[in-house]
N, C-alpha and C positions, 0 to 999 in steps of 0.2 A: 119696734126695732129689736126689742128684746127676743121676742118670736125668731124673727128670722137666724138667730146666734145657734137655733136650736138644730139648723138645717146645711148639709150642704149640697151645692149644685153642680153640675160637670161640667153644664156651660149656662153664663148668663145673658143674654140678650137686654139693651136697654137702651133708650135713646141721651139725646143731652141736645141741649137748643144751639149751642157752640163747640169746636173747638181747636187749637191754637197750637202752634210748636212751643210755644213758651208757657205759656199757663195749662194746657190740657184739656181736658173735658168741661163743662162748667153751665150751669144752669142760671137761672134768677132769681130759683127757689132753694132757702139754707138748706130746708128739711129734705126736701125731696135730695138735693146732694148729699145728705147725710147717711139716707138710709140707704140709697145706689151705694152708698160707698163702702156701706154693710153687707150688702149683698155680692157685690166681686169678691171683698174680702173670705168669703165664703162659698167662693166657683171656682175647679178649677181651670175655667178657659173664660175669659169676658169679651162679650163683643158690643159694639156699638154701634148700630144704625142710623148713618149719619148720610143726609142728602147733600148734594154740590152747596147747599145754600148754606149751610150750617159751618162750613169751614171760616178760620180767619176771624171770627166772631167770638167775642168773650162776655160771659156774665158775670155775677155779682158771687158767688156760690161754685166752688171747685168739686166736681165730683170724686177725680182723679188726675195724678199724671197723666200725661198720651204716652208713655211706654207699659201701663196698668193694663191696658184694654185693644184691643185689634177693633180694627175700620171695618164696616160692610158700608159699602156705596153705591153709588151710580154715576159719580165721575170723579174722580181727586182732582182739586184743581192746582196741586201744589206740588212735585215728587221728592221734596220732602219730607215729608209725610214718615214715604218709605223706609229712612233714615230711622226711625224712632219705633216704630210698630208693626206688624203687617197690616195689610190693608189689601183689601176683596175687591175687586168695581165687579157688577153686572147690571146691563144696559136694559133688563128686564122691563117692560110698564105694566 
């Protein structure tokens, strides 16, 4: 993590297993949340690539809020969503 302090990036792309209007982004893994959370802080655009399944699900380990990071998807199932972040859908396979 110390590495990455030394760099910045203009946009980060990342995934997360979950994420939630209330809790945000969130993994199951501390570390892996840790060091995502090093690297936005060090972007200045963070996006998230998150499938239909991934929403509404929460884990153990907070990457970020959901207003830290904008949505890339393939379907929002909630427009809510909208409310807190921007958020992308393309229907691409």
């Amino acid at each position: 993590m110390a590495n990455l302090q030394r760099y910045h990036f203009t946009k980060a792309f990342m995934g997360a297993n979950g994420v939630t209007l209330g809790d945000g982004f969130t993994t199951p893994d501390v570390e892996e949340a840790e060091l995502k959370n090093t690297a936005l802080n060090r972007a200045m655009e963070t996006w998230f690539l998150i499938d239909d399944s991934k929403f509404d699900k929460v884990y153990a380990a907070v990457i970020c809020p959901l207003t830290e990071g904008s949505i890339f998807t393939n379907h929002l199932p909630n427009e809510k969503y909208r409310q807190y972040t921007l958020v992308k859908e393309s229907d691409v396979k």
